[in-house]
PyMOL commands that place a pseudoatom at each C-alpha (Angstrom):
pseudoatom trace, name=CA, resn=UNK, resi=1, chain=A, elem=C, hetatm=0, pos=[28.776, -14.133, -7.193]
pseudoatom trace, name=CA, resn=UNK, resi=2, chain=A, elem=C, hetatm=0, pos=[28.770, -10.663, -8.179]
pseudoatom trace, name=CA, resn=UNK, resi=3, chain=A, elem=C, hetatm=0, pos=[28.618, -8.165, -5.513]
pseudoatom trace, name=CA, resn=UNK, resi=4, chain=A, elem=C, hetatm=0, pos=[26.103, -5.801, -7.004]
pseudoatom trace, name=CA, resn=UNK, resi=5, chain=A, elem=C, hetatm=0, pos=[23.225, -8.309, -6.764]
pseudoatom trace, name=CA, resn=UNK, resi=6, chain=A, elem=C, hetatm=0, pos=[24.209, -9.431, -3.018]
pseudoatom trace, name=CA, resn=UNK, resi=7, chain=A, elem=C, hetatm=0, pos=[21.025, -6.417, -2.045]
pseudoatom trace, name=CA, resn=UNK, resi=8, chain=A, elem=C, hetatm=0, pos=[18.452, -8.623, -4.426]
pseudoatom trace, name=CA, resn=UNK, resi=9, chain=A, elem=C, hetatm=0, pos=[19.363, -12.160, -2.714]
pseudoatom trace, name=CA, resn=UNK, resi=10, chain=A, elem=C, hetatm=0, pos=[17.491, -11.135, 0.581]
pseudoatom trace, name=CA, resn=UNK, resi=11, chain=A, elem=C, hetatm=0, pos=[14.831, -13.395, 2.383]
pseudoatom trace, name=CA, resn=UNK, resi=12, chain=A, elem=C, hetatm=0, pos=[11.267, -11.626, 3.381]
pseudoatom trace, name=CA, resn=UNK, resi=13, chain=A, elem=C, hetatm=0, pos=[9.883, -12.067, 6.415]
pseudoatom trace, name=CA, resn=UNK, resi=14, chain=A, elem=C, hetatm=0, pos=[6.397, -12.120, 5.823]
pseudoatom trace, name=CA, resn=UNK, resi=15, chain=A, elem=C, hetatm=0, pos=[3.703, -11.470, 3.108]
pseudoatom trace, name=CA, resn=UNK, resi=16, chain=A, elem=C, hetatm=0, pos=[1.059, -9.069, 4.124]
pseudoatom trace, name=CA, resn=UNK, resi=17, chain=A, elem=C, hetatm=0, pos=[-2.125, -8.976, 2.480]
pseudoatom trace, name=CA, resn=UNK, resi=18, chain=A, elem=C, hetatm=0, pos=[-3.764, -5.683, 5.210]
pseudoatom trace, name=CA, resn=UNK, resi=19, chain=A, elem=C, hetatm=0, pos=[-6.537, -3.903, 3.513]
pseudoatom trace, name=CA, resn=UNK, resi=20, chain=A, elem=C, hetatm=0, pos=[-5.999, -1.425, 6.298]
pseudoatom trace, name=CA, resn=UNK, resi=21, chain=A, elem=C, hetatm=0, pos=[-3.202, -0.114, 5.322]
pseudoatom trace, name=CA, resn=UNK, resi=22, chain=A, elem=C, hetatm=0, pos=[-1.796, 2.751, 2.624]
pseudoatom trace, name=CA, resn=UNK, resi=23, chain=A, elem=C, hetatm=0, pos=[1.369, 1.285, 2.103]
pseudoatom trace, name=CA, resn=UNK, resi=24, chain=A, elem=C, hetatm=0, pos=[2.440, -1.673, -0.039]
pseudoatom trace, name=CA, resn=UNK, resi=25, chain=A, elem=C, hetatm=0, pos=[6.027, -2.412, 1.946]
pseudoatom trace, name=CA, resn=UNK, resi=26, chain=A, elem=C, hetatm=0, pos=[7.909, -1.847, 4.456]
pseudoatom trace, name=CA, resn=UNK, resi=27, chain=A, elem=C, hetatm=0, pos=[11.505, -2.353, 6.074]
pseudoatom trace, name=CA, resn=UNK, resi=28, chain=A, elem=C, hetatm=0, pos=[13.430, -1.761, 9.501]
pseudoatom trace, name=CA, resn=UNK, resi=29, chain=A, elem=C, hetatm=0, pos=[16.065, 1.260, 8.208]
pseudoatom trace, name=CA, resn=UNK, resi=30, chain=A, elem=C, hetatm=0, pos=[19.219, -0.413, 8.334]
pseudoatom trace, name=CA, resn=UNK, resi=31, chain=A, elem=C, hetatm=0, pos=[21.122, 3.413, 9.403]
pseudoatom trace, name=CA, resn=UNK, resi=32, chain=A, elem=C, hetatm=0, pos=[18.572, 3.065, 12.608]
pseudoatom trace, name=CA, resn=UNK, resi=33, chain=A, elem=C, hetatm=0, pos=[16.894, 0.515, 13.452]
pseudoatom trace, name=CA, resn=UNK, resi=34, chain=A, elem=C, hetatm=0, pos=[14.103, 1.549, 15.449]
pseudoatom trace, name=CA, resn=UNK, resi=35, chain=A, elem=C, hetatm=0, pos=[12.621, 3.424, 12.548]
pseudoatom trace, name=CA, resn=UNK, resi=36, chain=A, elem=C, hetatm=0, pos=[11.251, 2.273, 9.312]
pseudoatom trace, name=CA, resn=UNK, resi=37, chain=A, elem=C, hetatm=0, pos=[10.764, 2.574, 5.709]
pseudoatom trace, name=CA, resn=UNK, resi=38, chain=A, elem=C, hetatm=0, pos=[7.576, 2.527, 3.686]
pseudoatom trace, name=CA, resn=UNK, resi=39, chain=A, elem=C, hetatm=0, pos=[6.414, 2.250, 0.077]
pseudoatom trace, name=CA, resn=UNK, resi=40, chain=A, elem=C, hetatm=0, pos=[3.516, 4.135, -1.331]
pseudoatom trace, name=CA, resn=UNK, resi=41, chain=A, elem=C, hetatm=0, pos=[1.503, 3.935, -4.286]
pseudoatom trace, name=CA, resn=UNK, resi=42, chain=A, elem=C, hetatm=0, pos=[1.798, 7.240, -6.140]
pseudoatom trace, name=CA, resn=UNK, resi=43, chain=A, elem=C, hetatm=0, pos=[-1.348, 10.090, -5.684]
pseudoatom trace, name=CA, resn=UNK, resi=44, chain=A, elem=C, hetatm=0, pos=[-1.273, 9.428, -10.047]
pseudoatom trace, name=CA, resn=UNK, resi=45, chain=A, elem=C, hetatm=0, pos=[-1.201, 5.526, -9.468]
pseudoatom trace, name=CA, resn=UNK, resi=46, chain=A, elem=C, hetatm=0, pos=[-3.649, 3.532, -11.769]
pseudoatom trace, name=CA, resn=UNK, resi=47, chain=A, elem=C, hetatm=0, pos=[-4.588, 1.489, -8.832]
pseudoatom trace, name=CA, resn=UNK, resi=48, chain=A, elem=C, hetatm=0, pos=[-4.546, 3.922, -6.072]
pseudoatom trace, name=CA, resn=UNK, resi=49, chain=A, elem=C, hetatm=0, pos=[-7.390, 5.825, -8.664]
pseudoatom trace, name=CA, resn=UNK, resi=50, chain=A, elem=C, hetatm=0, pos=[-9.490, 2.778, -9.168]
pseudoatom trace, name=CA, resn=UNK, resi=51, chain=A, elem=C, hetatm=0, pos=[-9.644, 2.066, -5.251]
pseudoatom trace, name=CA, resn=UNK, resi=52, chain=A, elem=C, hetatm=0, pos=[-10.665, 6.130, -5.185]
pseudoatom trace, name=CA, resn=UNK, resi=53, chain=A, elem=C, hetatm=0, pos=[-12.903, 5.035, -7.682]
pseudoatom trace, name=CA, resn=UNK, resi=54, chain=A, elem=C, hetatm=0, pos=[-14.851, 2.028, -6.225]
pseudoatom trace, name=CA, resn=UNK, resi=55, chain=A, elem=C, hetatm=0, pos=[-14.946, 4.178, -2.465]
pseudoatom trace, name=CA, resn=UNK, resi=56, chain=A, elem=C, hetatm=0, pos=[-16.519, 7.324, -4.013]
pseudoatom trace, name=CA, resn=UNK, resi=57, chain=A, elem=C, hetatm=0, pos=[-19.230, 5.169, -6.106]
pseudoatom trace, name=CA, resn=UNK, resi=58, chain=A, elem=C, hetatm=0, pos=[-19.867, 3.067, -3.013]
pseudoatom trace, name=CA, resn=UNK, resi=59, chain=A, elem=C, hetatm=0, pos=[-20.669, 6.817, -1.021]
pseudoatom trace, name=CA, resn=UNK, resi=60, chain=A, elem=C, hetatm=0, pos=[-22.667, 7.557, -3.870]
pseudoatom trace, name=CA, resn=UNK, resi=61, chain=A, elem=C, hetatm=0, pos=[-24.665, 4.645, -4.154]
pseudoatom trace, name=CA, resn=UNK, resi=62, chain=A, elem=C, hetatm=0, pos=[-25.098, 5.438, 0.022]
pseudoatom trace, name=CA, resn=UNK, resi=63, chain=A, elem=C, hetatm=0, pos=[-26.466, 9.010, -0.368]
pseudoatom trace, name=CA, resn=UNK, resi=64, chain=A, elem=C, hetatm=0, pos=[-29.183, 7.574, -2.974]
pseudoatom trace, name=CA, resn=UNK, resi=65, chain=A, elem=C, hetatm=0, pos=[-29.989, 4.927, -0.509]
pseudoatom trace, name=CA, resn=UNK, resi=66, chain=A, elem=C, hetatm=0, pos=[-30.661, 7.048, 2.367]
pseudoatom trace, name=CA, resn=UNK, resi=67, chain=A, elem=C, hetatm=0, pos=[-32.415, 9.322, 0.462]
pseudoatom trace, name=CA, resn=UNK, resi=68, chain=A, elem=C, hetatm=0, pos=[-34.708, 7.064, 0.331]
pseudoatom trace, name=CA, resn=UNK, resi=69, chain=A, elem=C, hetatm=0, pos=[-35.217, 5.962, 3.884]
for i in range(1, 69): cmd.bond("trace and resi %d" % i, "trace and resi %d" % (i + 1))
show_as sticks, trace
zoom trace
């Protein structure tokens, strides 16, 4: 097999689905171990602007709410 795709040919450990979270993956670094390595969704993402989306219509629809009570 060729060497350069030895890095894809890894196992994951786990599949996450954490809605508490900002980041979509993570990794031990390999230089030190006790630290670690995340992937985030862009400020310009798509996605990260419809989830910006849906919380600041839910706020809204909250404000007109308690306006009312």
């Amino acid at each position: 097999m060729d060497s350069r795709f030895s890095l894809f040919h890894c196992r994951w450990k786990e599949v996450r689905h954490d809605n508490t979270v900002t980041w979509l993956a993570y990794w031990n670094d390999p230089i030190n171990p006790k630290e670690f390595k995340y992937v985030f969704l862009a400020a310009s993402s798509t996605l990260k602007g419809q989830s910006d989306k849906e919380k600041y219509e839910k706020a809204r629809m909250l404000k007109v709410i308690s306006s009312f009570l």
